[in-house]
C-alpha positions in Angstrom: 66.9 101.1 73.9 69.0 103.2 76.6 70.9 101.1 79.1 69.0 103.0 82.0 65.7 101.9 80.0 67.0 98.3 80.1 67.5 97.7 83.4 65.4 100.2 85.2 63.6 97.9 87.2 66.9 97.2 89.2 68.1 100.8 89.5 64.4 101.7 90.4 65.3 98.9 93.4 68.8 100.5 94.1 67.2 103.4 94.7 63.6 102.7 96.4 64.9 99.8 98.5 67.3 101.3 101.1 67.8 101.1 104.5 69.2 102.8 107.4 70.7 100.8 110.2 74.0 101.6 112.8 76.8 99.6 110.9 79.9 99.0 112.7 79.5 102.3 114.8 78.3 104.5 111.5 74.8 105.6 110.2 75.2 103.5 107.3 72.3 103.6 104.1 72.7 99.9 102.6 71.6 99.2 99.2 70.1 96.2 98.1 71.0 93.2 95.7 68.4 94.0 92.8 67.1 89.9 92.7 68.9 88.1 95.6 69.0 84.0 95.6 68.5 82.4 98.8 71.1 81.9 100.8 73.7 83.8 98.6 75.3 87.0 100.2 76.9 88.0 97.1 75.2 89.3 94.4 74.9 86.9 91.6 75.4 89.4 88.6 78.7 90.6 90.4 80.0 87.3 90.6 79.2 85.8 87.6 81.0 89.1 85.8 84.1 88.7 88.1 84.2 85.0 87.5 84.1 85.7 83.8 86.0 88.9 83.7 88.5 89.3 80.6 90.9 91.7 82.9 91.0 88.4 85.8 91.3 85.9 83.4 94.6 87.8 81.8 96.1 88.5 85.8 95.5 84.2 86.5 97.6 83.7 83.2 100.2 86.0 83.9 100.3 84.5 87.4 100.6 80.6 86.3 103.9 82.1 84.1 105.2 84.2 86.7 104.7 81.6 89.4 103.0 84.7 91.4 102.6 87.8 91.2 103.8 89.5 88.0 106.0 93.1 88.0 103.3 96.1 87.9 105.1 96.8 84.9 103.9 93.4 83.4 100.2 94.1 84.8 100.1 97.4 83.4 100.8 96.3 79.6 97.9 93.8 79.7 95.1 95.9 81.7 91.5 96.2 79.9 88.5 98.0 80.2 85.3 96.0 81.2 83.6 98.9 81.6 81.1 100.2 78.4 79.5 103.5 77.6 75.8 103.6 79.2 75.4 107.4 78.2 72.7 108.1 76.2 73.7 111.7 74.6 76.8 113.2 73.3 79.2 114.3 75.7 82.1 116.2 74.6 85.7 115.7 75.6 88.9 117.5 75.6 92.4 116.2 76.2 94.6 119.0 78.5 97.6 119.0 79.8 98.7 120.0 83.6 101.4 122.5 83.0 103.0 121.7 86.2 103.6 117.7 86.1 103.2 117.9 82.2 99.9 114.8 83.1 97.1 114.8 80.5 94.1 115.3 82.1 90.4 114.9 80.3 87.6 117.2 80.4 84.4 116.3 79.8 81.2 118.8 79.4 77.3 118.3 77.8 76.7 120.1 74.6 74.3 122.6 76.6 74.4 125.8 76.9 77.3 127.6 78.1 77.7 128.5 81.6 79.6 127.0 84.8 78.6 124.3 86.1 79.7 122.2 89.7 82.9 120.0 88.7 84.2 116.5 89.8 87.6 116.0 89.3 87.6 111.8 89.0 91.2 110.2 90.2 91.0 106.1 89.1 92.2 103.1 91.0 95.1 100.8 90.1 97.3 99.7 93.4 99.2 103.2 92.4 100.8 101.2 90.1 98.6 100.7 87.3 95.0 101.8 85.7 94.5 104.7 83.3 92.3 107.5 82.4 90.2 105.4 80.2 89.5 102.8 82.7 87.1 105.9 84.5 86.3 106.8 81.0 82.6 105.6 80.7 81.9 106.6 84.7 83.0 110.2 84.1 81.1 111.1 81.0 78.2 109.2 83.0 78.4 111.7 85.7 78.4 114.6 82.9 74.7 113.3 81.4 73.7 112.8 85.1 74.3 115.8 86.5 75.4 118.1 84.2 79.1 118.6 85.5 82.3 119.3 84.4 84.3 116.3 84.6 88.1 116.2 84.8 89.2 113.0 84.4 93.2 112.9 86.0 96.4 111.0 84.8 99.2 110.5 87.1 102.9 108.5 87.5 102.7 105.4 88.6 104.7 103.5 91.0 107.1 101.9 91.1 109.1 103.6 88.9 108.0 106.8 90.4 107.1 106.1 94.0 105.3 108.2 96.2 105.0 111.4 96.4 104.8 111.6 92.6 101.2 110.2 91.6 100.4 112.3 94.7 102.2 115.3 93.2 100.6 115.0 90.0 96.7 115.0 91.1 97.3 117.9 93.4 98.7 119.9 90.3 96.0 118.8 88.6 93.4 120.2 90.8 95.1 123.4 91.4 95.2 123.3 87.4 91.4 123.0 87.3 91.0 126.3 90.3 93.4 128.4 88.3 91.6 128.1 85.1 87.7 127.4 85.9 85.7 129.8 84.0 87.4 129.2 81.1 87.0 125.7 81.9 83.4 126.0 82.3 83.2 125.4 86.3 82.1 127.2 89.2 85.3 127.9 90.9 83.4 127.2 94.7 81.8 123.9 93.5 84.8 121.7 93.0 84.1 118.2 94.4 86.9 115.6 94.0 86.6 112.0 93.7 88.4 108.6 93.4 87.9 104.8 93.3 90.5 102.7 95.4 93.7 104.2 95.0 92.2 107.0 93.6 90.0 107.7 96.6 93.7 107.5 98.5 94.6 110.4 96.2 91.4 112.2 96.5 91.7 112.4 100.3 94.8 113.2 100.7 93.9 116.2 98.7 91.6 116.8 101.0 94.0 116.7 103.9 96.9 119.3 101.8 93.7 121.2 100.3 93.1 122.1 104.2 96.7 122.2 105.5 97.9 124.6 102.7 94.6 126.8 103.4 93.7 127.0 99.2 90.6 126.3 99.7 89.6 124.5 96.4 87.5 121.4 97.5 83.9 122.0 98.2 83.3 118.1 98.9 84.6 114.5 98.8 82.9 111.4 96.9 85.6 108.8 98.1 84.3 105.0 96.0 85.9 102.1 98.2 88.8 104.5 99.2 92.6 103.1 100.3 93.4 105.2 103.6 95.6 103.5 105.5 98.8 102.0 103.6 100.5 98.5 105.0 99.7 97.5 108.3 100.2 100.5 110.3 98.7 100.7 113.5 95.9 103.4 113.6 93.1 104.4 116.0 89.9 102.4 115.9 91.3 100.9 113.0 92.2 96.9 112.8 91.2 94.4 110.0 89.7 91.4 111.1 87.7 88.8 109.0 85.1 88.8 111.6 84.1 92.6 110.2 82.0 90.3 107.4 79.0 89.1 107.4 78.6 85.2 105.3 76.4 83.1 103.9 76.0 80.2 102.4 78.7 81.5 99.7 81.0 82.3 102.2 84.4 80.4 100.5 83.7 82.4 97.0 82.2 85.6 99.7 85.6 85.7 102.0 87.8 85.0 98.2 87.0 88.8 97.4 86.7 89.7 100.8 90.6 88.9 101.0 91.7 89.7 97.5 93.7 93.1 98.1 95.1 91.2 101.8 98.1 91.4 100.3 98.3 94.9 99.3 99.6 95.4 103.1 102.5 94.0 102.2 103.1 95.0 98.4 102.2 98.7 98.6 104.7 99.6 101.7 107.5 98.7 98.9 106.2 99.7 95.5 104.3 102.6 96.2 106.2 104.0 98.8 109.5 102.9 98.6 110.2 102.3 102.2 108.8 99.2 104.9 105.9 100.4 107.1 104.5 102.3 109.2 103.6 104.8 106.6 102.1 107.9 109.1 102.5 110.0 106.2 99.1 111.7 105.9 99.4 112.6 102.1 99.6 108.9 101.9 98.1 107.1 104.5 95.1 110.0 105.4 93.2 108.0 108.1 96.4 108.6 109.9 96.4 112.8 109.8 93.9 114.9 111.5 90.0 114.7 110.1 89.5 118.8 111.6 88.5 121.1 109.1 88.0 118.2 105.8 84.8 119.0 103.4 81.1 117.2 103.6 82.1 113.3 102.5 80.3 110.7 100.6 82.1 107.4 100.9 80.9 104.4 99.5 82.1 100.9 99.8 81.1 97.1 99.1 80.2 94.6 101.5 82.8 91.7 100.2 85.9 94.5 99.7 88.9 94.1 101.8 89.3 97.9 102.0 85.9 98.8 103.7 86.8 98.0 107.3 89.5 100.9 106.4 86.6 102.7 104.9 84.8 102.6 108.1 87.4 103.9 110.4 87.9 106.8 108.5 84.4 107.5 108.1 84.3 107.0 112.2 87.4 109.6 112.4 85.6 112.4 110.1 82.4 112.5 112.2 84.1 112.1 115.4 85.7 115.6 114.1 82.4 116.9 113.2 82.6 116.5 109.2 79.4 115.7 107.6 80.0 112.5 106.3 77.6 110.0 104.5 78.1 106.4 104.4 76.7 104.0 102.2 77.1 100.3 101.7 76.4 98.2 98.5 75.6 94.7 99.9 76.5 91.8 98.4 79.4 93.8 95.7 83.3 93.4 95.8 85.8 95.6 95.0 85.8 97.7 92.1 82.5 97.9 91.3 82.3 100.8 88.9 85.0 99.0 86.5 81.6 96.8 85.8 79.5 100.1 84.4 76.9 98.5 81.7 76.7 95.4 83.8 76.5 95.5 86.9 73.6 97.9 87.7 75.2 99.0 91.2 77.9 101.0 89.2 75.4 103.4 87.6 73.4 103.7 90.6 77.0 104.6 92.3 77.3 107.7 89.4 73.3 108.6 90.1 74.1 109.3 94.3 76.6 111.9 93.4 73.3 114.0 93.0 72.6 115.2 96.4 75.9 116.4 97.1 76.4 118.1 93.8 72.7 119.9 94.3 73.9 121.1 97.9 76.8 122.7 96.5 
């Protein structure tokens, strides 16, 4: 039986039981916890699967040795992938490389017939200083079966050994790289929508803000998953993080646990991934900072328990106040990273499934 077929009664709930309610100053479309408890604002398969999670269980070891923290370096060599494949039909993949940064990038296309077809060039998460291509592996060839893209799945250097502008460097070649050779890459040159989760929805924007500064023209829209725009605590318009943005229950101590997990990010990322103390008013690193005029249609999606979605917010605020269609949706009761969990938690497919409309408008 197909993972969709197993757990269709909560996608059919993910998709069927939305609402639309003024969220912190946005239109926001919440989805639902597929069978809430009483009392519990998170959503009990999330937490039982972070609670459980191989890839936390390795970081609290290293952390016990290290007495903290351990170097990226050290994280990197003991990452995992929780995700697993939910895709029911063959999807074909191709390892490239970026002339330009000499990155591998993977391409992934159905065994259909052969034509160009919209494209989402995926950027994945890591702090900038760790994750992988195969950590979005599962999520890209999802989006392939679901929509019948062109997925290009992008590597990029890693901090700190090469901070900032490097990683950033890297996915901008790559997505030039994709424009300068899309028929024979099977895409539609004009319907190129970029995406990223966490860090990578950092990258992703900030492609968006070059994309429109350097007048190329390449991005026809933005899917931005729990997106990083502001990096360190810089001050920025309409923009402050507060624990009071979050919403408890009865679970608050496990609740405000994930709500806080990345707190420290403000003052790790300043140093490792950019090389420098804050501020960071670079906008090809800190895009909530740079100008929102001119930036494609936007989907951005966040959790309700992730310490980046105030950020989220404010830059979903800043792209409508510059009249940039921009769709906001909210998965109650989920933490960060929710697509790493693809095969069990149901949110993370239904996350793939609402690249849809966008894709169809292209």
């Amino acid at each position: 039986m197909s993972y969709y077929e197993e757990n269709k009664d909560a996608l059919k709930i993910l998709q069927e039981k939305v609402w639309q309610e003024d969220y912190h100053g946005i239109p926001t479309v919440f989805k639902p916890i597929p069978f809430k408890q009483e009392g519990m604002g998170l959503d009990p398969v999330i937490l039982d699967a972070n609670l459980n999670d191989e890839q936390m269980k390795i970081f609290k070891a290293l952390e016990d040795k290290y007495g903290g923290m351990p170097p990226p370096q050290v994280m990197r060599e003991h990452e995992v992938d929780g995700s697993r494949d939910v895709t029911a039909t063959e999807i074909l993949i191709e390892e490239k490389t970026v002339p330009e940064s000499g990155m591998p990038v993977l391409v992934y296309r159905s065994k259909g017939e052969k034509k160009l077809r919209p494209a989402v060039v995926f950027i994945h998460g890591g702090a900038f200083t760790g994750g992988s291509m195969k950590q979005v592996n599962n999520f890209c060839k999802l989006l392939v079966e679901l929509h019948d893209v062109v997925a290009v799945n992008v590597e990029y250097r890693l901090a700190p050994e090469n901070p900032h502008p490097a990683g950033f460097n890297d996915c901008w070649a790559a997505l030039c790289w994709v424009r300068a050779n899309a028929e024979e890459l099977g895409i539609d040159p004009g319907k190129i929508v970029i995406s990223g989760d966490s860090a990578g929805g950092n990258m992703a924007a900030c492609c968006c803000q070059k994309d429109r500064d350097s007048g190329s023209g390449i991005i026809a829209a933005q899917v931005l998953l729990y997106p990083a725009v502001i990096i360190g605590k810089t001050e920025a318009e309409d923009y402050n993080w507060s624990i009071d943005l979050y919403d408890f229950q009865q679970d608050r101590p496990a609740a405000e646990g994930f709500a806080r997990a990345l707190e420290f990010s403000d003052q790790f990322l300043p140093f490792v991934y950019m090389n420098r103390p804050a501020p960071i008013t670079d906008p090809y690193a800190s895009p909530l900072l740079g100008s929102a005029e001119g930036l494609p249609t936007a989907l951005i999606i966040t959790s309700e328990y992730d310490y980046l979605r105030p950020q989220a917010e404010a830059y979903v605020r800043k792209l409508r106040r510059a009249g940039v269609e921009a769709k906001y949706m909210l998965y109650k009761g989920c933490v960060h990273a929710t697509i790493s969990l693809l095969g069990t938690a149901p949110q993370a497919y239904d996350i793939a499934v609402e690249y849809g409309p966008m894709i169809r408008k292209l």
